[in-house]
N, C-alpha and C positions, 0 to 999 in steps of 0.2 A: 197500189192498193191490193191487197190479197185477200181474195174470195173465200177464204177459208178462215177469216178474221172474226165472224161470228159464230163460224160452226154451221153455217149451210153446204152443203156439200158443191162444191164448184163443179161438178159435174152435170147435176140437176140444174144448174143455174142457166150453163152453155145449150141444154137442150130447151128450155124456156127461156125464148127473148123477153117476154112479158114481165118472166120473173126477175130476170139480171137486170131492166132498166128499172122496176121496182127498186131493188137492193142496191143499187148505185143511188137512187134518190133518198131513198132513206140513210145511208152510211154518207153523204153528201149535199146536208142540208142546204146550202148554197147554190144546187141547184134546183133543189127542190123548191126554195122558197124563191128561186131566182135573183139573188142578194147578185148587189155589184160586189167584183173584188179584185183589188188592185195591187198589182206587184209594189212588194216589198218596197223599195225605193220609195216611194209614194205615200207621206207620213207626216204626221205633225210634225213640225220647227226644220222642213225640209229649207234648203237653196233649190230655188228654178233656174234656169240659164236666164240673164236680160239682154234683151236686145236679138234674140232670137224667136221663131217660131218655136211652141214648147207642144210636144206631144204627152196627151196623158191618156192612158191604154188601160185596159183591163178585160175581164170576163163576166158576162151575165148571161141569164137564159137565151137562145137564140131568140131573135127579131125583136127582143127589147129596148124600148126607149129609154136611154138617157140626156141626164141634162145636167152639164154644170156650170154654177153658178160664180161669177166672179165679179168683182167691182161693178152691180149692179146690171149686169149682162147674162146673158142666158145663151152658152152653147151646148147644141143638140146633137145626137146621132142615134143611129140604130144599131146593137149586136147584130154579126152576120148569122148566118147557119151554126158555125161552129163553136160562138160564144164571143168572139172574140169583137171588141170597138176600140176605137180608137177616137178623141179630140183635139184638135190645132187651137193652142190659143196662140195671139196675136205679138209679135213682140211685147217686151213688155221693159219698162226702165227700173234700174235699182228700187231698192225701194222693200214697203212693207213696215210690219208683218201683217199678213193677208189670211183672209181663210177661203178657202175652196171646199164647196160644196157640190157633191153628187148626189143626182137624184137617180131611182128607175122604181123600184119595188121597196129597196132600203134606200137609206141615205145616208150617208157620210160624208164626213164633214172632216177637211184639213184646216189646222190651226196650227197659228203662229208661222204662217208660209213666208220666205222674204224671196226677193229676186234679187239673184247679184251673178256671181262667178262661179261655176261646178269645176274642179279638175278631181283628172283622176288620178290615185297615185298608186302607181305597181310598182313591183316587183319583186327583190324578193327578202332577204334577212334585213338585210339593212334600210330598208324600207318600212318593215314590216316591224321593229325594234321600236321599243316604245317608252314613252317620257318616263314612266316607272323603272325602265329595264337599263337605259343611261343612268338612272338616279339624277335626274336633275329636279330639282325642288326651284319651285317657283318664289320668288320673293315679293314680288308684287303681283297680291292677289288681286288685288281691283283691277288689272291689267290683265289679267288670265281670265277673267273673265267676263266674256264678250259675245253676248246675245246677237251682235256681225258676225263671227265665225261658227259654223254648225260641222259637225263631227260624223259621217258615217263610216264603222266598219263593217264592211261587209261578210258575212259570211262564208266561209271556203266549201268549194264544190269540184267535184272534177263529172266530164262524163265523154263520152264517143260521138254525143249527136250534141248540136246545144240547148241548151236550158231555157226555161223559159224565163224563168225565176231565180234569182238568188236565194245560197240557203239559208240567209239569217240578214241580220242587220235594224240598228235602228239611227234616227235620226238625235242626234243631242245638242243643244247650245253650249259652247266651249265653258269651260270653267275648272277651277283648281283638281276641281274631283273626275270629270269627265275627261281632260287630258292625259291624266295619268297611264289610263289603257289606250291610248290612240299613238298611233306612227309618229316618232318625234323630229322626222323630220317632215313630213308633212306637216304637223302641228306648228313649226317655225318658219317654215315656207307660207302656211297660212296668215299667222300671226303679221307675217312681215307685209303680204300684200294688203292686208285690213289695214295697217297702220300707213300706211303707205298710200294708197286708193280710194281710203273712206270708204268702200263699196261692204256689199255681204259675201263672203266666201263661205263657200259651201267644198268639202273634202271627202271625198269618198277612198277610203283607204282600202286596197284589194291588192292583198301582195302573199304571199307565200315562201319562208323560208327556205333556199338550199333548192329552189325552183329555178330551170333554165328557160330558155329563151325560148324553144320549140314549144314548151307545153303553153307559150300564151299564143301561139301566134294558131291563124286559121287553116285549116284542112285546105283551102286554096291558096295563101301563100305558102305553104309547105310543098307544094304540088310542082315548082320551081325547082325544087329539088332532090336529085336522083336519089342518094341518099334515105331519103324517105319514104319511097316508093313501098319496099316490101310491108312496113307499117301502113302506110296509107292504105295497100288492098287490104290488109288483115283486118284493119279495125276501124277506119274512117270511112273510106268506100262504101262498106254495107250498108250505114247508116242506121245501125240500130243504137239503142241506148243502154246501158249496163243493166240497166233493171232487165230491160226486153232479155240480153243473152245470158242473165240470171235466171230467170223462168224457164226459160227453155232447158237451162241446164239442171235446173231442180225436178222438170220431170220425168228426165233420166237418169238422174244421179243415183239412185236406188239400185237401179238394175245395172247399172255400168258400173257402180261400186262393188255388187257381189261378185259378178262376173269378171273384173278386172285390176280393181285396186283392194278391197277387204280380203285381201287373202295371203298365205304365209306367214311364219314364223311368227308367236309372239300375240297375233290377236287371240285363240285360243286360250294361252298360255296365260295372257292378262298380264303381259310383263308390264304393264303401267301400273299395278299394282305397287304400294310403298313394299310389301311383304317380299314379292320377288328376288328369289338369288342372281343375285348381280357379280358373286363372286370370278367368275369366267369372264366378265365384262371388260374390255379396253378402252384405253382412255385417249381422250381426244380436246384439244384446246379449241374453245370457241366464244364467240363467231365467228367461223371462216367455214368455205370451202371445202369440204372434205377429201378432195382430191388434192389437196395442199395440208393434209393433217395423215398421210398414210393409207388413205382410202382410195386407191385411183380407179376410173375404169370399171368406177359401181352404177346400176341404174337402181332403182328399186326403192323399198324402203328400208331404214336404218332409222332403229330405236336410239335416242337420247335420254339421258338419267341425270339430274343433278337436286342436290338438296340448298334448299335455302332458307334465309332469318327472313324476319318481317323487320324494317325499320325500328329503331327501338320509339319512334314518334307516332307509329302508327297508332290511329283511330279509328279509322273510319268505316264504313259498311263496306266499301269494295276496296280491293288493290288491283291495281292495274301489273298487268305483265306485257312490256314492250316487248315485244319479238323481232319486230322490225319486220324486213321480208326473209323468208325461206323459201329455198328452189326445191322443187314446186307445189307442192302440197303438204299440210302437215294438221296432225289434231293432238290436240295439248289436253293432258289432264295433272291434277292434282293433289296431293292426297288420294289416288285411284279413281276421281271424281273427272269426268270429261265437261273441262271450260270451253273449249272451243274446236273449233275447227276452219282452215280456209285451203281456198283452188286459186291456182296461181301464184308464179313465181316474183309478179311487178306487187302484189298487193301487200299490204302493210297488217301486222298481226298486232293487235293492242287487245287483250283478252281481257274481260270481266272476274275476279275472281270475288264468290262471297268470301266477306271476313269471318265467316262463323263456320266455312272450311278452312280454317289456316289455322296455327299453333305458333307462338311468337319465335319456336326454334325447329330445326329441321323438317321444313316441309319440302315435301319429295312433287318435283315437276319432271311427266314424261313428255317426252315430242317423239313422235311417230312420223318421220319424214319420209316423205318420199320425192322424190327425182327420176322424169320419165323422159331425162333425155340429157345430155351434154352436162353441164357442171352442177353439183349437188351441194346441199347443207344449208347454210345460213351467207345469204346473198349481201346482208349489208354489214357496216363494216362496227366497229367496236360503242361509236359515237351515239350510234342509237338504239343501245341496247340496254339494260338497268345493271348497272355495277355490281350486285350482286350475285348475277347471272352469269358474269365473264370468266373465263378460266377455265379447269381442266371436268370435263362430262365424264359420263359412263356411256358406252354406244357397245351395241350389239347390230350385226346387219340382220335384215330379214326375208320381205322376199325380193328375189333378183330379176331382173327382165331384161330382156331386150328390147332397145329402144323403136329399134326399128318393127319390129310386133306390134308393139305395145297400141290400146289404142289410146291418145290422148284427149279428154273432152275438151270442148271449146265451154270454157269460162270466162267472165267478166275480168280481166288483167289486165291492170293498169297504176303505174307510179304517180301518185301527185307530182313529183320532183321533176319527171322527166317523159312521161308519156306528152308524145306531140298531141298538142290542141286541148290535149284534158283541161287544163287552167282557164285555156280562152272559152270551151263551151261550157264552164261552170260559174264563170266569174265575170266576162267580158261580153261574152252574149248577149246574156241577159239585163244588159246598158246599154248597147249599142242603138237605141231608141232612144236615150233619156238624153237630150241637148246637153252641149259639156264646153268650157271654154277653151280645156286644155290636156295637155297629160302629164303627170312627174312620173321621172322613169327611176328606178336604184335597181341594175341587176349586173350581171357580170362573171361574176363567182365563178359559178356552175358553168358556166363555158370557158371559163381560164384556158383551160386544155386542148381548145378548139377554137380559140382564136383567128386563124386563121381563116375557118368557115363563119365565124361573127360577124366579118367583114362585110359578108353580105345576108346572113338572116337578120342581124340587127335593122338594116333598112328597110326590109322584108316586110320584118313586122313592123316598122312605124309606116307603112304605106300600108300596109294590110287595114289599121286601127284605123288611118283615115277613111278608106274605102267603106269600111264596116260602117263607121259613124256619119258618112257619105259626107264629110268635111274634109275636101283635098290639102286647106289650109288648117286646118288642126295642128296647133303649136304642141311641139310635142319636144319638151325638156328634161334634161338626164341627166346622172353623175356619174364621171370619170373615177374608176377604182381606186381607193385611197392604194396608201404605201403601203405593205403588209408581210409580214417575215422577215427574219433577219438579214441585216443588211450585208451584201455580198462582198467578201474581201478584193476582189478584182472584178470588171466588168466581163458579165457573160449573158448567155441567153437567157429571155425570161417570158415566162408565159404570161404574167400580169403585165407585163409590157407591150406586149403583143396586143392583148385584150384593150389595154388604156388606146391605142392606137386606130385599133377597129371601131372603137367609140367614136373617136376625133372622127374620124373618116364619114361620120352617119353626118356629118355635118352639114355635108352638100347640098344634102337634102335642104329646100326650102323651110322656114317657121321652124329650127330647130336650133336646140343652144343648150351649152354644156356648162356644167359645174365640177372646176376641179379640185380635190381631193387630194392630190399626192401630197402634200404638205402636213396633213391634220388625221392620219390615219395613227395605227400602233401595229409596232413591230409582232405581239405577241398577242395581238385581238383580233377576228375578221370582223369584229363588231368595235370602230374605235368610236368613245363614246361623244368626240364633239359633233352631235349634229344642228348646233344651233348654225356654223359659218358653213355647213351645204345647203340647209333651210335660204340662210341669207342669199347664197350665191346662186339658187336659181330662183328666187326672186327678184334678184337682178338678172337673170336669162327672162323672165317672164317679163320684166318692163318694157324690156328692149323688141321681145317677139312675139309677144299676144299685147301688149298695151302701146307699142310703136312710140316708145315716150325715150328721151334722147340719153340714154344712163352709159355708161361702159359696163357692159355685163360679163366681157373676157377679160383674162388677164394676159401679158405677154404672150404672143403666138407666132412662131418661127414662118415667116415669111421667104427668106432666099438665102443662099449665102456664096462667100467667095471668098477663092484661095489667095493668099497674099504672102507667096514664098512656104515658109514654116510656121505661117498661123490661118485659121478660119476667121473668119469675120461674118455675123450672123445679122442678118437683119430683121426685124419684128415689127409686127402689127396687134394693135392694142395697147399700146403702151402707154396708152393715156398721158397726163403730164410728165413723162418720164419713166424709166429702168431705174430702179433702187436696189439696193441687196441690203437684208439686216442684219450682215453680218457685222461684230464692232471692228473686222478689221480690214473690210472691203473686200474679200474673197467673195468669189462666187461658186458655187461647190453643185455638182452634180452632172460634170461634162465629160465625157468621154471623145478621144479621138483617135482615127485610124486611119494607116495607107492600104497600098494598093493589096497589101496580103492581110487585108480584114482584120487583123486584130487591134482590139480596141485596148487603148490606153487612158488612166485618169488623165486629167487637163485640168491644167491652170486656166482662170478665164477671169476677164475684168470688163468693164464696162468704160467704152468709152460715147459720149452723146445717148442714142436709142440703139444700139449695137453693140456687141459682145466680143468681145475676142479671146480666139480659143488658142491655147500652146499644148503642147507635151515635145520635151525634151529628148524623144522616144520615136518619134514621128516626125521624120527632116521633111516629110512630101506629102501633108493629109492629104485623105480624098474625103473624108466622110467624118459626122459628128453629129455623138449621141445626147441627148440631156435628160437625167432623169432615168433612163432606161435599165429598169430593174425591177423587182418584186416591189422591195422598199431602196430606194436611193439615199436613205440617210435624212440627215438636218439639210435642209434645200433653204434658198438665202433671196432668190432671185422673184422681184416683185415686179410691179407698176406701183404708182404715189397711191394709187386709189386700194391697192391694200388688195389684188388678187394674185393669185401668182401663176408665176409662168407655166405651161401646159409642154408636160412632154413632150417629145418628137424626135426623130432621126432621120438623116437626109439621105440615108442608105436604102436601097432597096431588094439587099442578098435576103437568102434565103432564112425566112423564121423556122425559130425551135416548131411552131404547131402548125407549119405548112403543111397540106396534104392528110391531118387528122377529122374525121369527120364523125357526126352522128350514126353511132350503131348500138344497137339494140343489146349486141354481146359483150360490149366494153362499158355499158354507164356503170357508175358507182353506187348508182342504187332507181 
């Protein structure tokens, strides 16, 4: 809230208490009239967890009585000092729809409440990719629409300390129209358990595209590792909130800007001006690095110049100008008109532009960059910039500093994608009170590269979520990286192999079960669009681990093997009535084998009983055999009867391509 939002002078305010808690009750009618009010989550046509204790929390004036009402019952409590109460209802069995009523001062009143099943589903693109964005159209509408399944997407938030609150969200009964924007794999993971259960499923979608694995997990599982450490003093430790090191930095920002950044070349001159002689100007291709475009060895600030169209579709009252991030500061104007400005080099630039400053042809956009320290210019990479923007600028430097002088402010900087804990204290926090049955995981991606260290933040964070949600058995279900990129002419290292691996490996863990993927992905999509047969496959992980009901939820899974002269012989577990391949000509395709000098070769391999056998012609003495093992492995053959298929592995344990790579701050991608 900012005190300067009516025009009373914040100053006058901090020297009268009388008058600041005045002005807070009046800007804050809620507690002035001391109304209940209840996190987001908490909403007509919501899911409760059944069969558990159900917390329902919120805020009202201090020492107020509340009281809610439920199936003819009446539970009570008091706000503390701070505002804040909390009520335990009683387990409760499937069932509904219900309304819950609150009383204190106001009342409010929940409709259409059901009790069944809550899972949470994170992570990150592919999670997050939706029945509209696959293009899947429903054909049976009567079926899509199921007053049993309720829909929440949550709203994205990141911050340094946790939240209390989500930033958005609302509660919907599934249907043709309300699926369209919701997570479609979630939506067929739900779908499947409704139909399946009888019960009410309830989905809370909270995932974030091109987001890793650090920014969901908590400032104490991160704390495990070293890694983290320099972030963890800077930005988690304090314990302040982005707003808090916002304010603080806006009431220096004035005087540390004349004094250290509003100065040299170009702000006099008004070179953001359209009119400006640009003719002396050099030219530079971007987005990139400027110390990768001819610029090395600069601190300071350096003007940018380029001219742009308006879409020929354009309509509307604003145009958005992506920027993405720039290192590290920068103020954008247009047409000589100043649209924005931002501090820090993790934060993301989406500027408001009026349309009634634009001209449907050459509008002239400055950027005033500066860089107070190690690499400069535009930090992210082509993908998240507007197409129209890309290519060759006009740049002029301006003023120059030394880094080591320089003073640099302490600003609010942080990536949704990658700052550790940002996701978990915007997004996860603020649940970790709401009863849940279970979790669906999709992430991956964004730690491809790092692999190696997944190994063990991935367990990290599924122990961290149970702790938080103080459920040690919290079933907590994920999907193994489909196939993706071209497939490899001879077998070699692969980071998505790597990563498929460190997945399998989080298995150990108790109450967790995987859904694989390498089969139904696309060479030329990280988004391949079947997510109805991952939806299916962890709800058959979910029979088997949150409903302990007797289903096969794996497919083939490489249990031992033994050498038998010049072939491998592999033995597996899950294979249910049987190993199949669908190949029409009984091949089995995707093995590799190797001796004692590592290198691997394709393999023949057939199926004899529930065992494999593995040859290359190339290989008189294996010692080791890979399956699968690639970015993308190609058309894969090798099943069980029940229709899952076999799960990567290699029984080698040399050295991986992303051994030894770990979380730093100086190398993320954005």
């Amino acid at each position: 809230m900012k005190l300067m939002s009516i025009g009373i002078p914040a100053a006058g305010l901090r020297r009268n208490g009388l008058l600041l808690s005045l002005f807070v009750l009046l800007l804050w009618p809620g507690i002035s009239r001391a109304e209940i009010r209840l996190p987001r989550i908490f909403q007509d046509n919501m899911v409760l967890q059944r069969d558990q204790e159900v917390r329902i929390w919120g805020i009202a004036a201090a020492s107020e009585k509340i009281h809610l009402e439920f199936k003819h019952k009446t539970y009570s409590t008091e706000a503390g000092k701070d505002g804040k109460w909390e009520i335990k209802l009683p387990p409760q069995p499937a069932g509904g729809p219900w309304t819950l009523v609150l009383q204190g001062e106001n009342t409010l009143s929940l409709k259409n409440v059901l009790f069944g099943d809550v899972w949470i589903c994170s992570g990150q693109s592919n999670m997050q990719f939706t029945i509209d964005q696959i293009a899947y159209r429903e054909k049976d509408t009567a079926a899509a629409t199921n007053p049993q399944l309720r829909l929440f997407t949550a709203g994205f938030d990141i911050d340094f300390v946790p939240k209390d609150d989500l930033a958005g969200g609302s509660w919907q009964e599934a249907s043709v129209e309300t699926m369209k924007h919701f997570s479609a794999v979630a939506w067929f993971f739900g779908r499947y358990l409704v139909d399946t259960l009888q019960v009410p499923i309830g989905l809370v979608s909270v995932n974030l595209g091109a987001s890793s694995a650090e920014a969901w997990m908590s400032p104490e599982a991160l704390s495990a590792f070293p890694q983290f450490g320099a972030y963890h003093t800077a930005w988690l430790a304090p314990g302040k909130s982005m707003e808090e090191i916002t304010r603080a930095f806006e009431k220096q920002k004035d005087r540390w800007a004349r004094k250290h950044y509003l100065k040299g070349p170009g702000l006099e001159e008004e070179w953001f001006r359209p009119e400006t002689d640009v003719s002396a100007w050099k030219t530079m291709t971007l987005p990139a690095k400027w110390e990768d475009q001819g610029l090395p060895e600069f601190d300071g600030a350096v003007w940018f110049r380029k001219e742009f169209d308006l879409p020929e579709d354009f309509n509307g009252d604003t145009y958005w100008l992506r920027l993405a991030q720039i290192d590290d500061h920068d103020i954008a104007w247009v047409n000589g008109q100043k649209i924005g400005e931002t501090y820090g080099n993790l934060n993301w630039r989406n500027y408001a532009v009026p349309a009634k400053l634009l001209k449907p042809k050459n509008n002239v956009l400055v950027l005033r960059v500066f860089d107070q320290g190690g690499d400069g210019g535009i930090r992210s990479g082509s993908i998240w910039w507007d197409a129209n923007l890309q290519g060759a600028w006009l740049y002029k430097p301006g003023l120059k500093i030394d880094p080591k002088e320089f003073r640099a402010p302490k600003v609010a900087n942080a990536s949704p994608f990658t700052s550790p804990s940002g996701l978990f204290h915007g997004n996860i926090a603020p649940l970790t009170n709401f009863a849940v049955k279970g979790v669906i995981w999709y992430q991956g991606e964004s730690n491809a590269s790092r692999a190696g260290e997944y190994r063990e933040l991935f367990p990290a964070l599924i122990q961290a979520w149970r702790k938080q949600w103080n459920h040690p058995d919290l079933p907590f279900l994920f999907v193994q990286l489909a196939n993706y990129l071209p497939e490899s002419a001879q077998p070699e290292a692969s980071d998505w192999a790597e990563l498929r691996e460190a997945q399998a490996l989080a298995l150990a863990l108790p109450y967790t079960g995987m859904a694989v993927a390498i089969d139904i992905g696309e060479a030329y999509d990280i988004h391949p669009r079947n997510k109805w047969d991952v939806g299916k496959r962890l709800g058959l992980a979910a029979l088997q681990v949150a409903y302990n009901k007797p289903v096969l939820a794996a497919g083939p899974t490489y249990d031992r093997m033994e050498v038998r002269n010049d072939t491998i012989v592999i033995h597996y577990k899950h294979t249910g009535k049987g190993l199949v391949t669908r190949d029409k000509y009984g091949y089995v395709r995707g093995f590799a084998i190797a001796g004692e000098d590592r290198k691997f070769h394709w393999a023949k391999a057939w199926i004899r009983g529930n065992t494999i056998h593995v040859f290359s012609e190339q290989v008189s003495r294996p010692v080791a055999v890979r399956y699968a093992w690639a970015n993308n492995p190609g058309p894969l053959d090798l099943y069980n009867k029940e229709g899952l298929p076999a799960v990567p592995f290699r029984t080698d344990a040399w050295p991986g391509n992303t051994d030894g790579k770990e979380f730093s701050e100086a190398v993320l991608p954005f």
